[in-house]
N, C-alpha and C positions, 0 to 999 in steps of 0.2 A: 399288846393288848392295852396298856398302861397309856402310852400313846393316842389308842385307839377310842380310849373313853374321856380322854381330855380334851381331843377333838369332840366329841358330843358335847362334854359339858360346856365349849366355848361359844356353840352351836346354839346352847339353850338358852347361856348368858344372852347373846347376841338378840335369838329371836324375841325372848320374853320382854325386853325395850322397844322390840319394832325395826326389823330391819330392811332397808330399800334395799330393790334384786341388784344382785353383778349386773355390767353391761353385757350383753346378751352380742353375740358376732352378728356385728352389722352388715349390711346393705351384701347379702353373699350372692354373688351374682352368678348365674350359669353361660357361658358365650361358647359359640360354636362359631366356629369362621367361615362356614358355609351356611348360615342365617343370621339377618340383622339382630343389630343388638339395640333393645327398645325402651334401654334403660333410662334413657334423657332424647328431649329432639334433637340435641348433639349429636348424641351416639346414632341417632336414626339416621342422620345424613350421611357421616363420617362412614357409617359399616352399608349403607347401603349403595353410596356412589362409588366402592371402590372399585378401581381400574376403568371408570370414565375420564377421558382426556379433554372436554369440551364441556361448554354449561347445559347446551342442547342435550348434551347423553346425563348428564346429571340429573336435571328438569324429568327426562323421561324416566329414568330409573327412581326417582321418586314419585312420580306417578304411577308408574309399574305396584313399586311398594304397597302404595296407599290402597289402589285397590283390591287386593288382596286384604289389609290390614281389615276393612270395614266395608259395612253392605246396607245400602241404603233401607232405611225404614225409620217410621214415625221416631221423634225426638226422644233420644233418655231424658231426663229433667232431674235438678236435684236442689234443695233448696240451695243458695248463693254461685248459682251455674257447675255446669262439669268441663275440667281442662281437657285440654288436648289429652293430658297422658293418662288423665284418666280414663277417656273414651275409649284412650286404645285398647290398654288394660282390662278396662273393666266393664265395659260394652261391646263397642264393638260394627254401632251399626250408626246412624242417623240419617237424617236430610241435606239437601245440598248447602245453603249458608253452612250447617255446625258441621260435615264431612272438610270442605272447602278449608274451613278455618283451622284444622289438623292441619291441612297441609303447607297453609300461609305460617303456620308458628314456624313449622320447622324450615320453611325459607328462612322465614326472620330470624330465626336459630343458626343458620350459615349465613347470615350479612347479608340475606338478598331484600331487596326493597321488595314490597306487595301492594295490591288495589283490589278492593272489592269493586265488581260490576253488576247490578242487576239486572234483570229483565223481568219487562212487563208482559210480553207475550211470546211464550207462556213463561207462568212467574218461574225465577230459577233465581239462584244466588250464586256467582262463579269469584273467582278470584285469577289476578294475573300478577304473574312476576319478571321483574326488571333485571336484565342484563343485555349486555353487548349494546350498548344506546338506546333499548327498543324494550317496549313490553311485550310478554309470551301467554299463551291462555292454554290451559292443558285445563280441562273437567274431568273428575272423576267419578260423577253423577252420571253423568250420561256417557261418558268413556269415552273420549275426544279429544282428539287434537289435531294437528295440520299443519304443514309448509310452508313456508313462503320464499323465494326467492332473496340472497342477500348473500351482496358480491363479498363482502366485509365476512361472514363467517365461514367456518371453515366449512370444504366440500360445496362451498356456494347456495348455502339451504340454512334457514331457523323455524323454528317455529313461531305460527303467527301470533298476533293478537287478534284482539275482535274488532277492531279497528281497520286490520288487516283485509279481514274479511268483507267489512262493509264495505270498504274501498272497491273489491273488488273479489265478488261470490263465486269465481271461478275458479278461486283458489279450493273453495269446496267443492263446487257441480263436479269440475274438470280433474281432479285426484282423484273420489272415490270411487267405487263401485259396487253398486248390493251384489251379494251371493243369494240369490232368489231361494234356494233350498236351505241352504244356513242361515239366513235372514239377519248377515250382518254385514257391517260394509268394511270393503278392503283398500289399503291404495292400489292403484291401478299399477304400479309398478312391487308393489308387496305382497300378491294374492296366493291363496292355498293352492298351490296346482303343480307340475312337473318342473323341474331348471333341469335339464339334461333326464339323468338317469332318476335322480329323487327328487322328492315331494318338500316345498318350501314351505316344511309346516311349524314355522316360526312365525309368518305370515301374523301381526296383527291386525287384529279385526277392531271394529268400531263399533260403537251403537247398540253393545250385546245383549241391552235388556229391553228393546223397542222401537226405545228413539229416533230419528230421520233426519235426514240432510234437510229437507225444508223446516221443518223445526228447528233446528241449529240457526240457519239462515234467518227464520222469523225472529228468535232468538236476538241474534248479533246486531238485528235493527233497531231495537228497541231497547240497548244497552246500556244504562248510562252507569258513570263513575259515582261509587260508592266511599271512596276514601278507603282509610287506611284503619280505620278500629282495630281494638286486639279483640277482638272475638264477633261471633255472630249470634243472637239470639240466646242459645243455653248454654252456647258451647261458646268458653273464653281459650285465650292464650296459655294463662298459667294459673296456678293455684298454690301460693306458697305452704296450705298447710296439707298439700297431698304428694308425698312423694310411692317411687316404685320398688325403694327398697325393702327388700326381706330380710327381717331381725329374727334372731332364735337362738332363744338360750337352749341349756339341756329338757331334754323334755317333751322340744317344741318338733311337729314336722307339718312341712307345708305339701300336698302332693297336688300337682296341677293336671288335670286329665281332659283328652281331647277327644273328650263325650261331655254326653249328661245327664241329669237327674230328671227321672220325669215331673213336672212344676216345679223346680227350684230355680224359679230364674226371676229377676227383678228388675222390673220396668216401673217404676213411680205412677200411679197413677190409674195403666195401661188393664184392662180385662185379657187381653189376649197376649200369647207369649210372642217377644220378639220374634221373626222369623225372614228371611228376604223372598218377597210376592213376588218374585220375578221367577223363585225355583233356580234352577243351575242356566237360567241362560246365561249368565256373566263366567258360564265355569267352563261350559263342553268343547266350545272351540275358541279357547283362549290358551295361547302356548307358554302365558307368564302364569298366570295363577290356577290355571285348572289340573296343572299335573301335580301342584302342590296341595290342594282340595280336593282333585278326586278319591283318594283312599278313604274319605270319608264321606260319598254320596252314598254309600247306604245308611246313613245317619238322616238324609232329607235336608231341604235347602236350608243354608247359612243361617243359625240362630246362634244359643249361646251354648258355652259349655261351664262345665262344673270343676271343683277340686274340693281340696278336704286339708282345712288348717285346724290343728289341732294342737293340744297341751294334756297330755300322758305320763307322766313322770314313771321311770322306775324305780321303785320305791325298795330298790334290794340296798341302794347304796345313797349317800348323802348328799350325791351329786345338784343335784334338781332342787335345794333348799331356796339359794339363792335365783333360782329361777321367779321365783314367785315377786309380785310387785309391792307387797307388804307382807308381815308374817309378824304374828304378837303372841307371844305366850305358846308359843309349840318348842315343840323338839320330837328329832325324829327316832326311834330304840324301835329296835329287829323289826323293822320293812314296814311299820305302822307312825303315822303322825299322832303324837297326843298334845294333851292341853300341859306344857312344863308342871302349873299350879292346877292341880283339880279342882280348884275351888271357883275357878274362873274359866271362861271358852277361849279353846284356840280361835283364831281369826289368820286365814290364808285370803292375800287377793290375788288372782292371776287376770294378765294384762291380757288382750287379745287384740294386735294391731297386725294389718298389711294391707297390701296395695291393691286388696279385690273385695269387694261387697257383699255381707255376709246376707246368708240368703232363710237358713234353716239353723239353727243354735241350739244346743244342749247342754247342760251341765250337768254331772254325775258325779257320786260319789258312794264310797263301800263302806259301811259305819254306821253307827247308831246315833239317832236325834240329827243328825245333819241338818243345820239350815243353809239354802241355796239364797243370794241375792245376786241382782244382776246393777249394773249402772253404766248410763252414758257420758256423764262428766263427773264421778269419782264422789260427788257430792248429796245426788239421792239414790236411795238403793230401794230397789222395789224386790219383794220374794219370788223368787221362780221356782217349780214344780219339778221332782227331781225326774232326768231323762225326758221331758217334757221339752217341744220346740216352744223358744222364748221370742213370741212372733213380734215385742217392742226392738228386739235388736235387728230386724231386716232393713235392708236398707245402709247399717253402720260399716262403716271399717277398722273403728279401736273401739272399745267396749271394756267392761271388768267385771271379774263374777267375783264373787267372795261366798265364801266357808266358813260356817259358825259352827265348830264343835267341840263338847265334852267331854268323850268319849273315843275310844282309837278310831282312826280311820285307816283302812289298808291302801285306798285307793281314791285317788279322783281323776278328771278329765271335765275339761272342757273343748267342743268340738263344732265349727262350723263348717256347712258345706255352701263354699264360696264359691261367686259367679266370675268366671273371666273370662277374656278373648283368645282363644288357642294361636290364634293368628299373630300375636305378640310374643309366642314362645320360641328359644331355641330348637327349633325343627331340628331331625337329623337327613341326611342327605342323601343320596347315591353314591357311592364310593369312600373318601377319607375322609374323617369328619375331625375337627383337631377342635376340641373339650379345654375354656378356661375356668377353673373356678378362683374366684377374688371373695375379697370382705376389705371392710373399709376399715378394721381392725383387726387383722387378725390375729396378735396377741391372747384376745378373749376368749381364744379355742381354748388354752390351758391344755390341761389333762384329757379333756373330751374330745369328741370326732364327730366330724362334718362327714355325715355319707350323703352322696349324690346318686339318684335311679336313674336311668332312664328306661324303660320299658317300651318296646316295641312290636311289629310284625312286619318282616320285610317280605317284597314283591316282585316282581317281573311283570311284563308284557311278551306273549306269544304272537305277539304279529308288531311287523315292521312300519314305519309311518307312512311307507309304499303300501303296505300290504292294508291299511287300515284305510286310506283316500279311496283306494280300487274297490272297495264295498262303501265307501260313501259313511264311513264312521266319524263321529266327530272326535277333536282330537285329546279330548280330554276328559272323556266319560266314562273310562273303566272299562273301553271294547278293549277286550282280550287279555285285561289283566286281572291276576290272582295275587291274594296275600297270604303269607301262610297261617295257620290257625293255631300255631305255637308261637308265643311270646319268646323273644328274643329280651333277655335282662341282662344291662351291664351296671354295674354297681362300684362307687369308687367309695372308700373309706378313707377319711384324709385324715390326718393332724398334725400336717402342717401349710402354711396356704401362701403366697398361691399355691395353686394346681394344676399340672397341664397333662392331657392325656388323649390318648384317640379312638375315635370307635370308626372303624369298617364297615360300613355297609353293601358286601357286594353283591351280582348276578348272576346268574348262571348261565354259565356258558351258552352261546346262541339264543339266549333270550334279551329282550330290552329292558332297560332300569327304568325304577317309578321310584318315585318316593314311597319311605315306607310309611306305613298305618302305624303313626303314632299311638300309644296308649297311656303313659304317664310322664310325667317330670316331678319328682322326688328330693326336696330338703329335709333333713332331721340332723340334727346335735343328741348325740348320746352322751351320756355321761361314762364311765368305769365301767364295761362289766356289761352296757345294757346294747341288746340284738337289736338293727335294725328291723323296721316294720314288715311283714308277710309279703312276699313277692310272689307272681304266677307262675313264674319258673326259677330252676335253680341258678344264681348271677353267673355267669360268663364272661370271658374275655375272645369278643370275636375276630374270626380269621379268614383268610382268604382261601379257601377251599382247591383242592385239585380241577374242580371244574365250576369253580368261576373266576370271576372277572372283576376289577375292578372300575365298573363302567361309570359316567356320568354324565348329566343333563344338562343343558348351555343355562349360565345364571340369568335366573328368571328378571332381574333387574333392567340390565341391559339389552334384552328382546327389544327390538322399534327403534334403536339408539341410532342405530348405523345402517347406510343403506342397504336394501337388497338384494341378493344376486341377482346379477342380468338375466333376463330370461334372451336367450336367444334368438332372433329374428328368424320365424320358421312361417314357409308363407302353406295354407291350408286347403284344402278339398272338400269339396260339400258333397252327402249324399242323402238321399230320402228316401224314406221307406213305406210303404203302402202300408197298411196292417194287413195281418195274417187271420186275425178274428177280431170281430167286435160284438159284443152282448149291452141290452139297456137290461137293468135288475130292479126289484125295491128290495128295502128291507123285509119287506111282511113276504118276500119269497115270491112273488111277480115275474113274469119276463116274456119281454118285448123283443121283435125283430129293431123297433125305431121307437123312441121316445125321449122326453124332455127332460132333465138334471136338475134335481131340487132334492132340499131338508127342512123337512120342518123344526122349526124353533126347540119342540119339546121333545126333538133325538127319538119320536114314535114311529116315524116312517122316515123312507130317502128315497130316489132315484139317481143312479146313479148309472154310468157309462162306462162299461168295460173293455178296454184295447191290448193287443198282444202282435207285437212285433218277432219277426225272427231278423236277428243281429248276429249268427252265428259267426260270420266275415270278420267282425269285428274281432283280435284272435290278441293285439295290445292295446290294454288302458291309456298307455302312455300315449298313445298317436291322438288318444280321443281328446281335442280341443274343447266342446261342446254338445250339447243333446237336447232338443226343444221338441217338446209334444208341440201340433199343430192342432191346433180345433177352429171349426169357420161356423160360425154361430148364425142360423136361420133367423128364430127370436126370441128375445128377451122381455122376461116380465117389465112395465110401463110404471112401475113405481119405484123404483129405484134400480140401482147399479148393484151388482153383486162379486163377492169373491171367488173363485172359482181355483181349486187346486187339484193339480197330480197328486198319486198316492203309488208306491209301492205295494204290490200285490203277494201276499205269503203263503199263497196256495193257486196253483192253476184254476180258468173257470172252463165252461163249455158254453158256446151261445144255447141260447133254449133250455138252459139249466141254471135252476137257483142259486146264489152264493151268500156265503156265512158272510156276513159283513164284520165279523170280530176276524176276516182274515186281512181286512183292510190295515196295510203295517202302514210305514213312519211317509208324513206329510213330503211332497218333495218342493218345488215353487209353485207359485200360481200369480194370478192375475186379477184383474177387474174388467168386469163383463159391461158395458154400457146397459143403461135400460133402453126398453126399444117402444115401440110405438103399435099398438093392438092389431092400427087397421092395415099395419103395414112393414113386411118383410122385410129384415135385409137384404139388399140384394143391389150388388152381389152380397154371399153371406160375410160376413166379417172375421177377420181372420184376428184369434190370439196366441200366443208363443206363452207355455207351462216349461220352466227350466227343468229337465228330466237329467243330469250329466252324468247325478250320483249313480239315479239307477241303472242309467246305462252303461257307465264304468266299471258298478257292480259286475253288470252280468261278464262285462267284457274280459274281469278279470275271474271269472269262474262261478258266479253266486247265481242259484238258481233266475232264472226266465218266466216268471209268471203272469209278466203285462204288466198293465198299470189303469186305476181306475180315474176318473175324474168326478169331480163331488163339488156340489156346493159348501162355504165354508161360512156357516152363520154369523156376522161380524157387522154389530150393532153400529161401528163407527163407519161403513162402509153402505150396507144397505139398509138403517134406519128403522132397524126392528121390522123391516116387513117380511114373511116368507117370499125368497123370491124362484124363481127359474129361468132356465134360457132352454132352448130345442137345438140342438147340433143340426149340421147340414147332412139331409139324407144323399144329397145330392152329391156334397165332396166330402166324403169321410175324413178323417184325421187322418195325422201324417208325424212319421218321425224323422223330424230333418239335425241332420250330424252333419258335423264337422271335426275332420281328421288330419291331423299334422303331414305334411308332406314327408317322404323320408328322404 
């Protein structure tokens, strides 16, 4: 006890002078070796190109990285620009110049030389990088890249430049290929479809949020050299006064969470919340980043997320004194801070720095007369409102609140709910996950404890990547998979650092592995004595159960790196089909034996063409090469050209009998209808091909038979705002013409 009050009394000495905090354990880093580590552009390259043997596979697994890291939308802005590491961090999203320029630091991060390119039509900002004698153009804007022939690399293939390209467009035309129902482009030797017995659903695709091969190509002609700048526009190279370490004394916890707050997000500027207008096209059939995003499309497309950096002290023990960044005239006796001299106010400042932008701020405190101040450079201090958002601090990343009091206080906190990029976190994985924890000090721990959370929910897939192509599912949108709705907590308690440890993620037996539905990532420093913060479940240390499996997913890095399995030369058989029924319908519940194919603009009415095929024959998916609806068009409206698509049908129809148009399911391809001429027929009718493979694969591999409708598809860049229509041939009905693998 003796002991015990000469420690206080040294304590009182100490603060009534004014004492600067301990150093607080620095830069505590969490790595997982089955997700990049996004601590520096260093670390980005280094954790992410590992087990590439060529600069090709590197190039691409940094490309892989980047778009997943970020999603294009209007520019963050911040006064004197924002770095690379911050964007990653701490946004998350931009335009092509300040995307591009993330990815040029971290060349120039591994010694690769770089060139900005522009273009004028249409305007774009790209960047290329220099290896093997020759520069390479990889966009992650528009999600692109290409081949070129080069006897000097290995496997006899690099990828090109845009120079490449000019040279010679065949390098584009002649590689890729649209998937008319996916509506994205494959290489022609890389496509989603059967290699023997399974589905090559590694398959990259191109172009996933619109973009086009003649656009590329418009692109590439109008390219010139941009030089070499460390940055573009808002977005620079570096920022010597931002780094991504996480400091924290006792006190302190950081919890990063891959959700959000509803309006706690911070665009400069901006009225509307970040979000990607594209929706999950860049997610569903993408085999690198959609299986690591999907667990989170029921959240809606790519915007930002939230966490909660916080300063709590437990006030049972003395731990937490030196926590504070000034402290005058206190001392702390049985769980309460007072003023040492009554005659005068204590003054506590606590620090509030890290590497993510605070959004919503509070200060609090439990005590009488309490005054709250806040300040952005330690020099003026403005009063803040106790428990009230301190809406001057949005926007910062260090800040200081200080505490004026007379009187005991039991309690204070200050508390931000800070915006970050989830896409920057140690994810956990499918199978073994092997957990480092560092500090660039860790001496500092002392007597106290570093716990690390992880909170999760882990998932499965009930159907196979055979079983998901034969219904035309795409490959990354959550068809057939669940997560469970129990939290999975592992929780390590350290004191002493490093740290190495592993968490399990397994499957269950005859199901497929997903990544699991992240829920938090968790720092705190406790002092003596004080409990970790409130978790969803009670912590665990998981295992591999009697009936699962330790299953896992090919690294999403290296997808596209390395050629593709041969598809085997298998020569094909054509067959066609008459239809079995055909109905004309509208929406207002009309029906026609013969009529014309139109929507109007304002989704009030439609006409639409109903066909139903019987394909019972057809008995394996795997034989089916192809599926093209035929339609031969009489005539088409005289003001413009139209788009015209297949639709999957989710209820049978009858000719001479109305249909619910809310049964019209998912789009399949379609086409463009020429405009025609009033006074004059075509004739013969004109024949167009709707890619139907999905739906016929569907049915071939078991999924209901309900036909399929054709519709016009209103598309202002195509037919010019006019309402249009075409009249099918009464004369030569449609036709479903397939093509089937020889056996």
């Amino acid at each position: 006890m003796k002991v015990l009050f000469a420690l206080l009394a040294l304590a009182a000495v100490a603060f009534s002078s004014g004492l600067v905090c301990a150093e607080p354990v620095q830069d505590i880093k969490v790595l997982n070796d089955r997700a990049p580590d996004c601590s520096s552009l260093q670390a980005i390259f280094q954790s992410v190109t590992r087990g590439c043997n060529t600069d090709d596979e590197r190039m691409i697994a940094i490309y892989n990285h980047q778009r997943y890291l970020y999603y294009h939308y209007a520019y963050p802005t911040e006064e004197g620009g924002i770095s690379s590491l911050k964007l990653i961090h701490a946004y998350g999203w931009g335009l092509c110049g300040g995307l591009h320029t993330v990815m040029a630091s971290i060349w120039d991060a591994a010694g690769y030389k770089y060139r900005y390119r522009g273009w004028s039509s249409p305007g774009h900002t790209t960047v290329e990088v220099f290896y093997g004698d020759r520069w390479h153009w990889l966009d992650t804007f528009l999600k692109f890249y290409c081949w070129v022939p080069d006897p000097k690399a290995p496997g006899g293939r690099t990828i090109a430049s845009q120079e490449d390209i000019r040279a010679n467009p065949a390098l584009v035309t002649e590689q890729f290929v649209m998937d008319q129902t996916r509506k994205v482009c494959y290489l022609k030797d890389d496509q989603l479809a059967y290699i023997g017995d399974k589905v090559n659903w590694t398959a990259m695709p191109f172009l996933v949020c619109g973009d086009d091969i003649p656009g590329v190509l418009s692109g590439v002609r109008s390219s010139n050299n941009a030089g070499s700048p460390r940055g573009w526009g808002a977005i620079k190279f570096d920022d010597p006064n931002y780094s991504t370490a996480v400091n924290l004394a006792p006190g302190y916890s950081l919890t990063l969470d891959w959700a959000r707050v509803p309006d706690a997000w911070y665009h400069r500027g901006a009225k509307q919340h970040p979000r990607h207008t594209c929706g999950d096209k860049d997610i569903r059939n993408c085999p690198v980043i959609g299986p690591l995003l999907e667990p989170y499309l029921n959240q809606g497309p790519r915007s930002w997320e939230n966490g909660t950096f916080s300063f709590r002290p437990d006030m049972r023990n003395d731990a937490f004194l030196r926590s504070f960044k000034q402290a005058e005239n206190v001392v702390w006796e049985g769980g309460k801070l007072k003023a040492q001299d009554p005659s005068k106010p204590a003054v506590v400042v606590v620090e509030m720095s890290s590497p993510y932008v605070a959004v919503i701020t509070k200060a609090e405190a439990e005590g009488e007369d309490v005054k709250i101040e806040y300040s952005n450079d330690q020099k003026t201090w403005k009063a803040a409102q106790m428990g009230a958002n301190i809406e001057e601090l949005k926007g910062k990343y260090t800040y200081w609140v200080r505490f004026t009091f007379t009187k005991p206080v039991s309690q204070l906190s200050v508390t931000s709910i800070v915006q970050h990029n989830q896409e920057a976190l140690p994810y956990l994985a499918p199978g073994k996950n092997s957990i480092t924890i560092t500090a660039a000090n860790p001496e500092a721990l002392g007597n106290n404890r570093l716990v690390v959370t992880y909170a999760y929910c882990p998932g499965w897939r009930n159907a196979t990547p055979e079983q998901l192509f034969d219904r035309g599912a795409e490959v990354a949108r959550a068809h057939s998979a669940e997560w469970s709705s129990q939290p999975v907590v592992v929780q390590k308690v350290i004191d002493k650092l490093p740290c190495t440890f592993d968490i399990v993620v397994p499957t269950p037996k005859g199901k497929q592995p997903v990544y699991p539905r992240m829920l938090f990532l968790r720092r705190e420093v406790l002092g003596p004595g004080q409990e970790p913060l409130p978790v969803p479940a009670p912590p665990s240390v998981p295992t591999v159960g009697p009936n699962e499996e330790l299953a896992t997913l090919p690294n999403p890095w290296t997808i596209g790196a390395r050629p593709a399995p041969k598809l085997p030369p298998r020569g094909t058989t054509n067959i066609t089909f008459a239809p079995a029924k055909v109905g004309y319908v509208s929406k207002q519940g009309q029906t026609f034996s013969h009529q014309f194919v139109k929507w109007l603009k304002d989704n009030s009415d439609a006409w639409i063409m109903l066909v139903a095929f019987d394909v019972k024959q057809l008995a394996d998916p795997k034989q089916l090469a192809s599926a093209k609806l035929v339609i031969y068009v009489h005539e088409a409206h005289d003001k413009a050209p139209m788009q015209v698509a297949a639709v999957m049908l989710d209820a049978p129809f009858e000719p001479g009998t109305p249909y619910d148009f809310a049964n019209l399911g998912r789009m399949l391809g379609s086409t463009i209808v020429d405009k025609g001429d009033p006074n004059k027929p075509f004739d013969p009718p004109k024949r167009y091909e709707l890619d139907v493979t999905q739906a016929v694969r569907a049915w071939a591999g078991g999924q209901p038979n309900h036909g399929l409708a054709v519709r016009i598809v209103p598309n202002r860049s195509v037919d010019d705002g006019w309402t249009v229509r075409f009249t099918p041939s009464r004369q030569k009905p449609a036709e479903l013409y397939i093509e089937v693998f020889e056996k």
